[in-house]
GUVOPA-693694 format. One record per residue (C-alpha): residue number from 1; residue in one letter; y, z, x. Coordinates in nm, 3 decimals. Each point is the difference from the previous one (the first is absolute). Last residue first. Example, Ala and Ser with C-alpha at 12.3 -4.5 7.8 and 13.67 -1.06 7.14 Angstrom:
<site 2 S <-0.106 0.714 1.367>>
<site 1 A <-0.344 0.066 -0.137>>
***
This chain:
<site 265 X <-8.697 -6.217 4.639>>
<site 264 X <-0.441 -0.004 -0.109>>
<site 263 X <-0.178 0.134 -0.309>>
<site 262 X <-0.418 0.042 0.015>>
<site 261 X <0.013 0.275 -0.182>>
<site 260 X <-0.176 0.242 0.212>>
<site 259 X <0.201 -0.140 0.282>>
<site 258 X <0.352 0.031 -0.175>>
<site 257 X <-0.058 0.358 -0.082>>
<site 256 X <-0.126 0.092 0.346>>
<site 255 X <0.305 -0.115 0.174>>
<site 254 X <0.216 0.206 -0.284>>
<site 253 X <-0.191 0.285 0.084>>
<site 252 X <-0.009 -0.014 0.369>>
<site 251 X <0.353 -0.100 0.016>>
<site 250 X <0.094 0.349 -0.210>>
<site 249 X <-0.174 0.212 0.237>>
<site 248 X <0.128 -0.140 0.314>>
<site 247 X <0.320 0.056 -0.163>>
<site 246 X <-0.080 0.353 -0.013>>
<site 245 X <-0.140 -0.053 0.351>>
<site 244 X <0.364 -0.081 0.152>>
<site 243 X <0.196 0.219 -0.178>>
<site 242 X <-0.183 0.368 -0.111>>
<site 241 X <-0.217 -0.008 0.329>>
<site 240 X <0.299 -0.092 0.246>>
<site 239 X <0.216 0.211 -0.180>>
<site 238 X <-0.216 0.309 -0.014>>
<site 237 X <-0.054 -0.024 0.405>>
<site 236 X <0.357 -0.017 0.024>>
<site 235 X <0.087 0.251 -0.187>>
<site 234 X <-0.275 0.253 0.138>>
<site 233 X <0.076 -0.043 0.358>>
<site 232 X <0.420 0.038 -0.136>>
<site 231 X <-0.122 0.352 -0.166>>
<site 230 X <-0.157 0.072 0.378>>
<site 229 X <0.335 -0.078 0.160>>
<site 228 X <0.174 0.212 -0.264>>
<site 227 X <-0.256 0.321 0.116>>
<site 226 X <0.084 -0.068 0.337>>
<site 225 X <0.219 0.320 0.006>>
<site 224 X <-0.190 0.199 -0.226>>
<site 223 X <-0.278 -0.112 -0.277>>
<site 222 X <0.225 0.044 -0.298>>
<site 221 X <0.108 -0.352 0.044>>
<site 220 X <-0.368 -0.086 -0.105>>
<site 219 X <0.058 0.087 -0.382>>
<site 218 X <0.114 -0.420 -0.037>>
<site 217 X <-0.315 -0.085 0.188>>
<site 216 X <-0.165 0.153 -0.253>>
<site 215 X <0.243 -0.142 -0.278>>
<site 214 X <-0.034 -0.366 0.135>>
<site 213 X <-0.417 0.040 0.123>>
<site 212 X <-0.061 0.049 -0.409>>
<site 211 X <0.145 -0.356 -0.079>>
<site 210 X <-0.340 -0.162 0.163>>
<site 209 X <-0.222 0.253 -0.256>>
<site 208 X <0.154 -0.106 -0.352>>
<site 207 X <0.213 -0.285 0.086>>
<site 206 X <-0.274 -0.137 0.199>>
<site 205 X <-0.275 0.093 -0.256>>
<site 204 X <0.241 -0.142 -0.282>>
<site 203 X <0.062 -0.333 0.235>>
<site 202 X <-0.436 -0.018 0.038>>
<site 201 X <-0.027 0.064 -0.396>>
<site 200 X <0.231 -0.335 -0.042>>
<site 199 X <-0.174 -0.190 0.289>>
<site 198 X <-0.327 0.066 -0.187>>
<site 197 X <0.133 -0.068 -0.329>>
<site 196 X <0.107 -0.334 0.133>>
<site 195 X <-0.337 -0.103 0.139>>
<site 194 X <-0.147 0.080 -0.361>>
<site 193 X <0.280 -0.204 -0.206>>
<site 192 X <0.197 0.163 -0.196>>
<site 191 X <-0.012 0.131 -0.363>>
<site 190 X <-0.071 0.378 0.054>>
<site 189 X <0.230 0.044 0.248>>
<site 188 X <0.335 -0.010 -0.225>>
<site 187 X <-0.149 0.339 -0.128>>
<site 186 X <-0.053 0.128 0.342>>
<site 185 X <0.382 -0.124 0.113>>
<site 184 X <0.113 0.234 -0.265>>
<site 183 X <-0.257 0.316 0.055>>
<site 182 X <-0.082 0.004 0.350>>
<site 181 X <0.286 -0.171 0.191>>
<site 180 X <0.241 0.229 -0.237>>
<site 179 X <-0.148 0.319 0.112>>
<site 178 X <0.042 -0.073 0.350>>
<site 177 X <0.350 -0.099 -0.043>>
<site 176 X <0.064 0.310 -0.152>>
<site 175 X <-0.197 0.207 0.279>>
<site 174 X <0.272 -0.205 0.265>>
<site 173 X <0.284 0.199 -0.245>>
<site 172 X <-0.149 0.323 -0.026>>
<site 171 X <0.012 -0.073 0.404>>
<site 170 X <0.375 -0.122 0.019>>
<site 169 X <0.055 0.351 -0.160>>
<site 168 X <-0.177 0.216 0.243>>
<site 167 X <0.177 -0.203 0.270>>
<site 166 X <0.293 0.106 -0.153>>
<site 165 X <-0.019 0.351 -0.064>>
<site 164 X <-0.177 0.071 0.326>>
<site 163 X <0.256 -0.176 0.176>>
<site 162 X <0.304 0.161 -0.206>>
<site 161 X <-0.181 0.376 0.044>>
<site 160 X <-0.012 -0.060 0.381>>
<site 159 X <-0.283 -0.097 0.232>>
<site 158 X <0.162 -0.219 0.145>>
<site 157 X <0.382 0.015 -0.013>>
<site 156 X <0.054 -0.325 -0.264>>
<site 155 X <0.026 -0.365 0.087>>
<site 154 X <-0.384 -0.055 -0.043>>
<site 153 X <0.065 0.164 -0.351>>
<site 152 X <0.276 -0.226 -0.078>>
<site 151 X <-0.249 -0.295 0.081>>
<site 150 X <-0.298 0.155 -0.170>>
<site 149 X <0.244 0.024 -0.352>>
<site 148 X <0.085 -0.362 0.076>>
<site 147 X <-0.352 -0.143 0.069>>
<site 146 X <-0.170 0.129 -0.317>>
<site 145 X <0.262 -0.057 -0.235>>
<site 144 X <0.014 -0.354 0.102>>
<site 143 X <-0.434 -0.022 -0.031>>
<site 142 X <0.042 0.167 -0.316>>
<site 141 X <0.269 -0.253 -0.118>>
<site 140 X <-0.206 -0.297 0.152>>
<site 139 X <-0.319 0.103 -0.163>>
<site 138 X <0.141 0.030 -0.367>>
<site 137 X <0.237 -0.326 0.065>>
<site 136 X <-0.257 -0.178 0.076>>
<site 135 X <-0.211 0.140 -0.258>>
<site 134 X <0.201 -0.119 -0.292>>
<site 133 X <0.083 -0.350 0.167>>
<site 132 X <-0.413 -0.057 0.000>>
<site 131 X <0.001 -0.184 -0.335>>
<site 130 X <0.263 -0.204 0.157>>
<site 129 X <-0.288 -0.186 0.194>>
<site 128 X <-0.353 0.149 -0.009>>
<site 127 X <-0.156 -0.135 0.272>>
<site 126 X <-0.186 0.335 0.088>>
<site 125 X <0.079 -0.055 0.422>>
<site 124 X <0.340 -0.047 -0.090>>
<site 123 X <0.047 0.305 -0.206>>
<site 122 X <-0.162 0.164 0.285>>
<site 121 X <0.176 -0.144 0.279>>
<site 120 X <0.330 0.138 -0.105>>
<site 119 X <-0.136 0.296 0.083>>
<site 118 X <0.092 -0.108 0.390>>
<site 117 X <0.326 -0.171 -0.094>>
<site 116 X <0.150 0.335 -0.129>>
<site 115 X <-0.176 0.162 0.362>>
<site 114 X <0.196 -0.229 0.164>>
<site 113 X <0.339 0.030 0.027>>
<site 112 X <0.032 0.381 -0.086>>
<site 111 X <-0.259 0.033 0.286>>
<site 110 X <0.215 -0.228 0.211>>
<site 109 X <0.356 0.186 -0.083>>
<site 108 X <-0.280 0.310 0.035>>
<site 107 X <-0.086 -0.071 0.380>>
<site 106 X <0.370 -0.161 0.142>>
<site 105 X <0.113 0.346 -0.126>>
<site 104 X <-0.249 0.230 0.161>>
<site 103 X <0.007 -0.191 0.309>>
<site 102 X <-0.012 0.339 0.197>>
<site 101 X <0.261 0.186 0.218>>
<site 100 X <0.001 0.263 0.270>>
<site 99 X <-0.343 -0.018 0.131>>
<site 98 X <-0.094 0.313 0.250>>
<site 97 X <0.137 0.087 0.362>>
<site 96 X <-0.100 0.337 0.133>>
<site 95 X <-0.030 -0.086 0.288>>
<site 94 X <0.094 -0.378 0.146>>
<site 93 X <-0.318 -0.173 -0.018>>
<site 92 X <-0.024 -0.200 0.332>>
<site 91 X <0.069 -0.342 0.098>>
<site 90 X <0.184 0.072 0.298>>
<site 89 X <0.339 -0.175 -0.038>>
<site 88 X <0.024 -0.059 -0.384>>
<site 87 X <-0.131 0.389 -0.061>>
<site 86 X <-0.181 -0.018 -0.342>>
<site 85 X <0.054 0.079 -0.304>>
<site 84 X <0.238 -0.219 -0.102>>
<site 83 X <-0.247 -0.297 0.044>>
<site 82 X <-0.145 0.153 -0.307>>
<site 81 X <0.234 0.034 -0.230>>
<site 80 X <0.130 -0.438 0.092>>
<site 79 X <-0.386 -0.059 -0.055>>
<site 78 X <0.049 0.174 -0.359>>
<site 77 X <0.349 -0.247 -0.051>>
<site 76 X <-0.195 -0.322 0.118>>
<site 75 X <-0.350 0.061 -0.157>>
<site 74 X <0.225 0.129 -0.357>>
<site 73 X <0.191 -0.335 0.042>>
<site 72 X <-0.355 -0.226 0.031>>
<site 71 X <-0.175 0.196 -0.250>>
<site 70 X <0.249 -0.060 -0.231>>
<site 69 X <-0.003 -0.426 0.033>>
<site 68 X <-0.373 0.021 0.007>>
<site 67 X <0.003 0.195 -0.342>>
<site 66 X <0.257 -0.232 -0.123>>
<site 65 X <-0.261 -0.261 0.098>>
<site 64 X <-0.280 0.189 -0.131>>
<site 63 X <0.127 0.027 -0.349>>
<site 62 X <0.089 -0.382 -0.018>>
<site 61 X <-0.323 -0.093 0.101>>
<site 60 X <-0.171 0.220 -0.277>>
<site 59 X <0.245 -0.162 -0.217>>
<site 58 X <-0.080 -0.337 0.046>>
<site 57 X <-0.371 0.068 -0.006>>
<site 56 X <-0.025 0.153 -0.364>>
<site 55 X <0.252 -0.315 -0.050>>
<site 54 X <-0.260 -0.224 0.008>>
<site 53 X <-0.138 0.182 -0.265>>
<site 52 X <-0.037 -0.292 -0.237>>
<site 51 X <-0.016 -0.256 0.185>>
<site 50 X <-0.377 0.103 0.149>>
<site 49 X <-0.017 0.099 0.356>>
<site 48 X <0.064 -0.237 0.330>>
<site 47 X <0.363 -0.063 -0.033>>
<site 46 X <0.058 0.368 0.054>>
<site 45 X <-0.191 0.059 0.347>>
<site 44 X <0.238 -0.123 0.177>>
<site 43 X <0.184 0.231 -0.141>>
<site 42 X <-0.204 0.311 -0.030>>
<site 41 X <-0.108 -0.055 0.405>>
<site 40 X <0.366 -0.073 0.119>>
<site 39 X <0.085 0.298 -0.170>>
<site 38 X <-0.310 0.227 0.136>>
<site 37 X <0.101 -0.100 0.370>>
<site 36 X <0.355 0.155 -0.001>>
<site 35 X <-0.140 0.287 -0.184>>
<site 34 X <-0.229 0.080 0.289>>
<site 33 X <0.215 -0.098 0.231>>
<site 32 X <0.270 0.244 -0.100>>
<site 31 X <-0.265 0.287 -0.082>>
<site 30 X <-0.157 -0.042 0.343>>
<site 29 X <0.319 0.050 0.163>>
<site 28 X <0.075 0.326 -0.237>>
<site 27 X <-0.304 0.084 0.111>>
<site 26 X <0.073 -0.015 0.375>>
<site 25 X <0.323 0.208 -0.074>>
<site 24 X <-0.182 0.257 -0.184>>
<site 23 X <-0.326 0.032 0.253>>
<site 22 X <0.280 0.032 0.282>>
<site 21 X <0.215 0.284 -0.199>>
<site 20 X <-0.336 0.185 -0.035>>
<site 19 X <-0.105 -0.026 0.353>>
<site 18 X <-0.190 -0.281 0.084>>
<site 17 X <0.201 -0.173 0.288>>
<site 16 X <0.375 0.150 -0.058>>
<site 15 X <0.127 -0.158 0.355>>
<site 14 X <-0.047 -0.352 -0.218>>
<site 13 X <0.337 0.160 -0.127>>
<site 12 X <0.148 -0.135 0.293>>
<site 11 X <-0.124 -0.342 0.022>>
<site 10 X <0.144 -0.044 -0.316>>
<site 9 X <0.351 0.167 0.005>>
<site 8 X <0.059 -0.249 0.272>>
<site 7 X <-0.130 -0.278 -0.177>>
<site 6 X <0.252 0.065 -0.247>>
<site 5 X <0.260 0.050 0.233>>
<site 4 X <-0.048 -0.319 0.148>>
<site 3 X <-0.012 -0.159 -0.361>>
<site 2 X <0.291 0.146 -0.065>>
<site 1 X <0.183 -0.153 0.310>>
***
């Protein structure tokens, strides 16, 4: 029975072809298969990299699969929106109809998931054992900070002095981690390997530029009726990007370590 509904609520929303709900729902397909694929990738990739960051891998396969898992809920509840608008019996766009709900939720328990795990990566990419605790912790407290001020802000009236005030803060709080990725993990550059410093300034370009599509797309609900729709576009192209090639990023490095030194699994 669910599944009849499901594919119910499919083959209606397909009504939304490339309108701005349509372009969401399709990416938010894309996204799911996307990180589906990139898992498989880092893991089976995992036993062919040096020992020692074996685990680089690991975790990049465990932060697309609980990506995956997310994108798969927020395809089902946003298709769910979508259907809605639409007459059941004709197929048409009922007037006046607009999205009444959005995955917020299922979106930050994932972000608050894995974006710790994501700068993870850089202490693991440096090597540096408990010497790295210290900035562990440093990156995944701003990154926290960072996600639960934007989450109360996306749960605020739009536009309103609690959303501005919020996502203003999770911002100072995004520029923190930007700060630390080029003064603390710079200094613990200077003694690594040359493929590894170019994953590492690769991950600070990501996190500096890739992150910047999450609080524009963030100041895209101000666009009108679709402009939520449009702020989902940019979340799910940001995802995709800050995920799956970020751990691109890191394989290349660690790949490129163990053939300019001749080291094998």
């Amino acid at each position: 029975m669910l599944l009849t509904l499901a594919a119910s609520d499919v083959s209606i929303a397909l009504n939304a072809g490339l309108s701005v709900e349509g372009i969401t729902m399709y990416l938010f397909w894309i996204g799911t298969v996307a990180m589906g694929a990139g898992s498989l990738f880092f893991w089976l990739m995992a036993g062919t990299v040096p020992k020692a960051y074996r685990s680089v891998m690991v975790v990049a396969g465990i932060i697309t699969a609980v990506a995956c898992f997310h994108y798969w809920r927020m395809s089902s509840l946003y298709i769910e929106q979508v259907a809605g608008l639409f007459d059941r019996t004709t197929g048409e766009r009922i007037s006046g109809a607009v999205i009444g709900q959005f995955p917020t939720a299922y979106r930050y328990i994932d972000w608050i998931i894995t974006v710790p795990l994501l700068v993870l990566e850089v202490p693991l990419l440096l090597n540096i054992g408990k010497r790295g605790t210290g900035l562990f912790r440093t990156l995944v407290g701003a990154s926290l900070v960072m996600l639960v001020l934007a989450w109360i802000a996306e749960e605020s009236p739009i536009g309103g002095t609690v959303w501005w005030g919020f996502y203003i803060g999770s911002c100072v709080a995004w520029f923190f981690i930007v700060f630390t990725m080029y003064t603390k993990v710079n200094e613990q550059m200077q003694t690594q390997p040359p493929s590894i410093v170019a994953s590492l300034k690769t991950i600070r370009l990501f996190i500096l530029v890739g992150w910047t599509i999450y609080p524009v797309g963030f100041l895209m609900a101000l666009a009108g009726p679709q402009g939520e729709s449009i702020r989902e576009i940019c979340y799910n192209i940001a995802d995709v990007i800050n995920k799956v090639f970020f751990g691109l990023v890191c394989y290349q490095g660690v790949k490129a370590l163990a053939k300019d030194h001749g080291e094998t699994a």
